[in-house]
N, CA, C and O atoms as a MOPAC input file, in Angstrom:
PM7 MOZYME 1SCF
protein

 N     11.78100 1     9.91500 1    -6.56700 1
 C     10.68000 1     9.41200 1    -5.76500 1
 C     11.17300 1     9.25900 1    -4.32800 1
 O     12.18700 1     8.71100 1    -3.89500 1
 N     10.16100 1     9.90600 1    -3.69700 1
 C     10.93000 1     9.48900 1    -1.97200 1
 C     10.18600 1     8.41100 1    -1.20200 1
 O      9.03000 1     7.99600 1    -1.28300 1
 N     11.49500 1     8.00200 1    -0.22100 1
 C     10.95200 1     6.52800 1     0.24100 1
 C      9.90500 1     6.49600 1     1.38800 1
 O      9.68200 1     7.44000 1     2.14600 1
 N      9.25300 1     5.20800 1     1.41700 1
 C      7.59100 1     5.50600 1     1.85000 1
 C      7.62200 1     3.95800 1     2.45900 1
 O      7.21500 1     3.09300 1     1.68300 1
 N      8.18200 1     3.41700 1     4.11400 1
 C      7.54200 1     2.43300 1     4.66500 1
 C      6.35300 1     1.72700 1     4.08100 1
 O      5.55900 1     2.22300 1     3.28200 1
 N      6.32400 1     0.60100 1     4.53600 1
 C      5.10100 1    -0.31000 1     4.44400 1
 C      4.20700 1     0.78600 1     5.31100 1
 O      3.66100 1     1.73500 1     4.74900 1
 N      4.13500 1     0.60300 1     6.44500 1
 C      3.32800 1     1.28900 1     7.55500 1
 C      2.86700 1     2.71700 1     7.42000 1
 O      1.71600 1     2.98800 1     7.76400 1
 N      3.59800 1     3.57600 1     6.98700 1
 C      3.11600 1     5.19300 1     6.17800 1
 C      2.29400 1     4.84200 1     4.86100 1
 O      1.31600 1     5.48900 1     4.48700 1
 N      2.89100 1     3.57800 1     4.11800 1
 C      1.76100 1     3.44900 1     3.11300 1
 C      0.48300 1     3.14800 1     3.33500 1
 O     -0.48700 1     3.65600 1     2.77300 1
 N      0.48100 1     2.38200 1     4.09500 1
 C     -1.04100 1     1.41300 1     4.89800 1
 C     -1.64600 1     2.97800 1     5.20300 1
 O     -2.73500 1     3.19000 1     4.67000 1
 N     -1.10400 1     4.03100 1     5.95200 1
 C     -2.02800 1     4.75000 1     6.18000 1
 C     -2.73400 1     5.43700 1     4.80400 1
 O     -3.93600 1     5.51800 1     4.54800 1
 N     -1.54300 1     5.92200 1     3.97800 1
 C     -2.16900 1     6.30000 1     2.65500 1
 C     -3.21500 1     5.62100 1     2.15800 1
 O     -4.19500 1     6.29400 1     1.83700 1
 N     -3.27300 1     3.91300 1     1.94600 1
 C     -4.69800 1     3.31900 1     1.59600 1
 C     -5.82000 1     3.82500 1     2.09100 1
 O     -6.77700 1     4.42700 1     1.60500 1
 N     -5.36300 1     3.28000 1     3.69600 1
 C     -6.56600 1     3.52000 1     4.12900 1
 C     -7.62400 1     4.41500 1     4.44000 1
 O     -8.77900 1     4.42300 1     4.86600 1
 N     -6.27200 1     5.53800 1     3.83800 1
 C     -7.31200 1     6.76000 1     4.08300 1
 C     -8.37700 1     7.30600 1     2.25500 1
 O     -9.40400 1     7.94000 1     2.00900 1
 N     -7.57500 1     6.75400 1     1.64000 1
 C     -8.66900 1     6.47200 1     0.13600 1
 C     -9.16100 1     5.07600 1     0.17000 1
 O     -9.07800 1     4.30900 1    -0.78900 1
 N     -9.68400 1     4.77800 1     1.33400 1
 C    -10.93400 1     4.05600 1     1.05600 1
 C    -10.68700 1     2.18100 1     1.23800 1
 O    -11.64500 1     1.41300 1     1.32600 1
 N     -9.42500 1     1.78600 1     1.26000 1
 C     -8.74800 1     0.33300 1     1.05600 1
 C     -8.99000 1     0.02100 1     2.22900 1
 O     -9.11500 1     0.96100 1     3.01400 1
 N     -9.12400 1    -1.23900 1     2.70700 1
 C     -9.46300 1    -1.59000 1     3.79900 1
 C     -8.47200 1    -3.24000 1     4.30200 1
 O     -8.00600 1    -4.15200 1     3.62000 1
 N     -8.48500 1    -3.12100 1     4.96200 1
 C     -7.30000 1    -4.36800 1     5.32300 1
 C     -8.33500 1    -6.00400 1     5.36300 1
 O     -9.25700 1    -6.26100 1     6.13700 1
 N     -8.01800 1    -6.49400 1     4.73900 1
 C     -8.61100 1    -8.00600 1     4.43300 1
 C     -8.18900 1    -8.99400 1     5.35400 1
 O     -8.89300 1    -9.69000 1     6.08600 1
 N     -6.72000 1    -8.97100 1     5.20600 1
 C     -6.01200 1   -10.45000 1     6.04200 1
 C     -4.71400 1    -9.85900 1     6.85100 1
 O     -4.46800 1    -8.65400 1     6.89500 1
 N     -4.03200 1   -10.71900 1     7.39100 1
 C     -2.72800 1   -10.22600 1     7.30000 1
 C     -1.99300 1   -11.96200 1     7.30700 1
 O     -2.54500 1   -12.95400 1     7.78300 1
 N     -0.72500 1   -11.92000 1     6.68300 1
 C     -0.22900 1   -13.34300 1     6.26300 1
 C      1.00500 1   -12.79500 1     6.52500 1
 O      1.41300 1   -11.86800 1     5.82500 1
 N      1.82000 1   -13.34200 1     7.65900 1
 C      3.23200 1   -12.97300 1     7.92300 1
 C      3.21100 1   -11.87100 1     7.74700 1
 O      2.10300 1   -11.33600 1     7.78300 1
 N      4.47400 1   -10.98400 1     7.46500 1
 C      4.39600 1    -9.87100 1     7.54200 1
 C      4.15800 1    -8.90100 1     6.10300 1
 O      4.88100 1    -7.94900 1     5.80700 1
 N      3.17000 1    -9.30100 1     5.42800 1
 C      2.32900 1    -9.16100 1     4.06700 1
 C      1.15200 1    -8.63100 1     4.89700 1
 O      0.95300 1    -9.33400 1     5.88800 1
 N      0.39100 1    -7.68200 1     4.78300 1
 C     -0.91600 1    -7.13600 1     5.15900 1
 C     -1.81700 1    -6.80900 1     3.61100 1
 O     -1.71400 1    -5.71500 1     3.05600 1
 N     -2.62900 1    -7.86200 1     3.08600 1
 C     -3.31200 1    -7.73400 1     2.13300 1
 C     -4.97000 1    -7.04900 1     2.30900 1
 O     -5.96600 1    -7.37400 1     2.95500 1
 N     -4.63000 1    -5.94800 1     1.36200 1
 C     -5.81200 1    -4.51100 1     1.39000 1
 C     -6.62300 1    -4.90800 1    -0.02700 1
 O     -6.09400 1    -5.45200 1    -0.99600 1
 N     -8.04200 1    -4.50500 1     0.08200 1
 C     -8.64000 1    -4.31900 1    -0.93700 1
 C     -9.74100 1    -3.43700 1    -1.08800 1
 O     -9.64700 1    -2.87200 1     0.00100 1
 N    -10.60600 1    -2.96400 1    -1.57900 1
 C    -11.77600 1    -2.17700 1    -1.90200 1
 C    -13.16100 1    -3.35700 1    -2.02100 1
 O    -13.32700 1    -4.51300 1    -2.41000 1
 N    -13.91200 1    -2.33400 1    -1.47200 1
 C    -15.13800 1    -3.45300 1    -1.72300 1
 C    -15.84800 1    -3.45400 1    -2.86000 1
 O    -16.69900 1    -4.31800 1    -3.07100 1
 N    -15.50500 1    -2.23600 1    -3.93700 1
 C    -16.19900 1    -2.06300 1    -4.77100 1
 C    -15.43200 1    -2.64500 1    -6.35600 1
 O    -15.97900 1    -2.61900 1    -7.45900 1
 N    -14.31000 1    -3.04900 1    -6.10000 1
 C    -13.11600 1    -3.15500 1    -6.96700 1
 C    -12.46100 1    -4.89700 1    -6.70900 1
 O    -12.76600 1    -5.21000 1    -5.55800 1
 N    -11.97300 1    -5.63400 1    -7.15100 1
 C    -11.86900 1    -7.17300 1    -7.43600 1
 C     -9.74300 1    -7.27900 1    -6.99700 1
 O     -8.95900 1    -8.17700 1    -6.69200 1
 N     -9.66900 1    -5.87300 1    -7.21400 1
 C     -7.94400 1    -5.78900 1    -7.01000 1
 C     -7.39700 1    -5.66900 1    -5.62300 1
 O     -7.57400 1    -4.65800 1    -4.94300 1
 N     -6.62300 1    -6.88400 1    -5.14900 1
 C     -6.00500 1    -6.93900 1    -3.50700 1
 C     -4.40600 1    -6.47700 1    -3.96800 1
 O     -3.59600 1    -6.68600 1    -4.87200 1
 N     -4.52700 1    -5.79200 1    -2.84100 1
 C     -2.50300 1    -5.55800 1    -2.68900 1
 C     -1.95600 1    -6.07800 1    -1.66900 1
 O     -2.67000 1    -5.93400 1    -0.67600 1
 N     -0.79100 1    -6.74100 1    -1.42400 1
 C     -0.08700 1    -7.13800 1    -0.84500 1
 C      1.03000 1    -6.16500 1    -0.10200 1
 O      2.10400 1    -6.00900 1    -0.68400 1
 N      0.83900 1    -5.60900 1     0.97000 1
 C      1.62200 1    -4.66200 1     1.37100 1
 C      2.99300 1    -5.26200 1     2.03100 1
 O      2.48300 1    -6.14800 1     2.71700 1
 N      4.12900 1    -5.34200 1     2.22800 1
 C      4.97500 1    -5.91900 1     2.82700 1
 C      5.52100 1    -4.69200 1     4.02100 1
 O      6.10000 1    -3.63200 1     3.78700 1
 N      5.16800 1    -5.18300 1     5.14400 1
 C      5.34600 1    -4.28200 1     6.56000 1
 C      6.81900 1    -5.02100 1     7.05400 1
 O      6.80900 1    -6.18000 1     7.46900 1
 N      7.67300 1    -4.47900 1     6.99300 1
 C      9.23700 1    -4.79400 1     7.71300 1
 C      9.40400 1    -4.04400 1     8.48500 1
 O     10.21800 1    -3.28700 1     7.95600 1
 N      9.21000 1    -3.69700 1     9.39400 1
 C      9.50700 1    -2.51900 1    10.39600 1
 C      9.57500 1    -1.18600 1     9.48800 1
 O      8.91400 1    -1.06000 1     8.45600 1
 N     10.61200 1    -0.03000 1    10.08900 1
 C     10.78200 1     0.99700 1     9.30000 1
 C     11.46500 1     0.74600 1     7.57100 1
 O     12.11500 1     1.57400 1     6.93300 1
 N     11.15200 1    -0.34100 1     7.22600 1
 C     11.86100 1    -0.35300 1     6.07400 1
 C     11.45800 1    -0.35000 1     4.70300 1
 O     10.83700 1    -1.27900 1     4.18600 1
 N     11.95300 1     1.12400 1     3.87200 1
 C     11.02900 1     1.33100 1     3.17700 1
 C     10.94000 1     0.68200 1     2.00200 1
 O     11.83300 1    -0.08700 1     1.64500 1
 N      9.51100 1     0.99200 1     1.03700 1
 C      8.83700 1    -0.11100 1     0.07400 1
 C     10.21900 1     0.32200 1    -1.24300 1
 O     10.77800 1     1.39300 1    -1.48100 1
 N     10.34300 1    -0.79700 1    -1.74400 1
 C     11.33100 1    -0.39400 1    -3.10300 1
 C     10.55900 1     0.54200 1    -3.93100 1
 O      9.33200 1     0.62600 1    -3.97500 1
 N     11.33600 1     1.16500 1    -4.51600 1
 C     10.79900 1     2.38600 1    -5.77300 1
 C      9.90300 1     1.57600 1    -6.65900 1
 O      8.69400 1     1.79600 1    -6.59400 1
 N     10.43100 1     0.52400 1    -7.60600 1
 C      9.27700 1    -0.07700 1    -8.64800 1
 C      8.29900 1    -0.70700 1    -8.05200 1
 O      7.30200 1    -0.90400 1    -8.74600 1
 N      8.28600 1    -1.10900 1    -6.89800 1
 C      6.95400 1    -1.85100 1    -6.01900 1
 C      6.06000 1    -0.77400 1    -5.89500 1
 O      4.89400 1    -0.91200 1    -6.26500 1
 N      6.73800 1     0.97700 1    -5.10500 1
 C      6.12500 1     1.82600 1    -4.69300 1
 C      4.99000 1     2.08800 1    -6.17400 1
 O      3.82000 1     1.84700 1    -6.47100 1
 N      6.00100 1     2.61700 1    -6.69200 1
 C      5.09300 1     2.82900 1    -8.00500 1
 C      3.85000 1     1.96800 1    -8.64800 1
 O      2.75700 1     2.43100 1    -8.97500 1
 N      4.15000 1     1.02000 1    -8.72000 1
 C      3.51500 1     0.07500 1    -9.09200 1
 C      2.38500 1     0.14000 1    -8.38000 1
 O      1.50300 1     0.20400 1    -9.23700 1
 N      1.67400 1     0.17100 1    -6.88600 1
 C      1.10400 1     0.46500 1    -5.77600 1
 C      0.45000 1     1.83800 1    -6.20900 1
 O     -0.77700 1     1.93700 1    -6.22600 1
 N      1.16800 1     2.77000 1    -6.51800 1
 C      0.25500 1     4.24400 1    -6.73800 1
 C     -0.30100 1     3.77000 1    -8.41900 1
 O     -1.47500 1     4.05200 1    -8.66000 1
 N      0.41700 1     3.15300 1    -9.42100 1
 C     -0.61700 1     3.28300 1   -10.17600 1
 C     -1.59200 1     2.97600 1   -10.19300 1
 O     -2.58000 1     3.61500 1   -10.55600 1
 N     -1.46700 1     1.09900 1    -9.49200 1
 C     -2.90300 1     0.47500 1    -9.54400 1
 C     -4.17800 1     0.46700 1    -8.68700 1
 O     -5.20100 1    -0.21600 1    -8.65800 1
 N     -3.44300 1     2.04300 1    -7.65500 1
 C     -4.86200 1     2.62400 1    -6.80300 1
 C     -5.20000 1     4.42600 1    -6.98200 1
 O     -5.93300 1     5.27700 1    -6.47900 1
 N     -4.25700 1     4.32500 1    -7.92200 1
 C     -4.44300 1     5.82400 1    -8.72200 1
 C     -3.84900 1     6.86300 1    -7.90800 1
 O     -3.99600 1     8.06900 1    -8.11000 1
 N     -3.15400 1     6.32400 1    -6.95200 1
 C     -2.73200 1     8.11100 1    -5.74700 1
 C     -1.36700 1     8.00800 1    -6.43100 1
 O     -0.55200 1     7.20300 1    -6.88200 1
 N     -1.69400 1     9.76900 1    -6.16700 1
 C     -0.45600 1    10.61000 1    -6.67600 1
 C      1.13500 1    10.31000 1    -5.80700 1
 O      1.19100 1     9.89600 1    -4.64900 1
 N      2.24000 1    10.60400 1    -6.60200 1
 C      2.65100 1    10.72400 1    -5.62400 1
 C      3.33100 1    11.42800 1    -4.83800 1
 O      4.31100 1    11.06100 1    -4.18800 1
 N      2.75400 1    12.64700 1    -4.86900 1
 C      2.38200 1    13.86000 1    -4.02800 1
 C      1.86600 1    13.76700 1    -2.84900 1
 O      2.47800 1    14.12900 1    -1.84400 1
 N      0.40600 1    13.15900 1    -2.82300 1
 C     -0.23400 1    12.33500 1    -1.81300 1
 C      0.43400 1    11.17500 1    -0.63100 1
 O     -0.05300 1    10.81400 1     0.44100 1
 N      1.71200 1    10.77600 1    -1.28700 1
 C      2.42900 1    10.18400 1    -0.19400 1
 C      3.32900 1    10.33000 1     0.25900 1
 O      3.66200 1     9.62500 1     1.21100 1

């Protein structure tokens, strides 16, 4: 799996549809309007998201991860 910033991910959401809700320190929480499930994105500068977080993130918004 290759590594994927907070900030390259945010764009991946937002471009299927997630939309940014809040932001709380450096946590930027996204959700859908049609769907009850928020994610918690953690933005550290260039530093990228851990592998089991990443994953975890593509399953529970369904993108491939090809797509990122």
């Amino acid at each position: 799996m290759k590594t994927v910033s907070g900030k390259k991910f945010i764009k991946v959401l937002e471009n299927h549809g997630w939309s940014l809700l809040r932001i709380k320190g450096s946590h930027h929480i996204f959700g859908k309007s049609d769907e009850k499930i928020r994610l918690s994105i953690p933005v550290h500068g260039k530093k990228p998201l851990k592998s089991g977080l990443l994953k975890h993130f593509l399953k529970v918004t369904g993108i491939s991860e090809s797509e990122v």
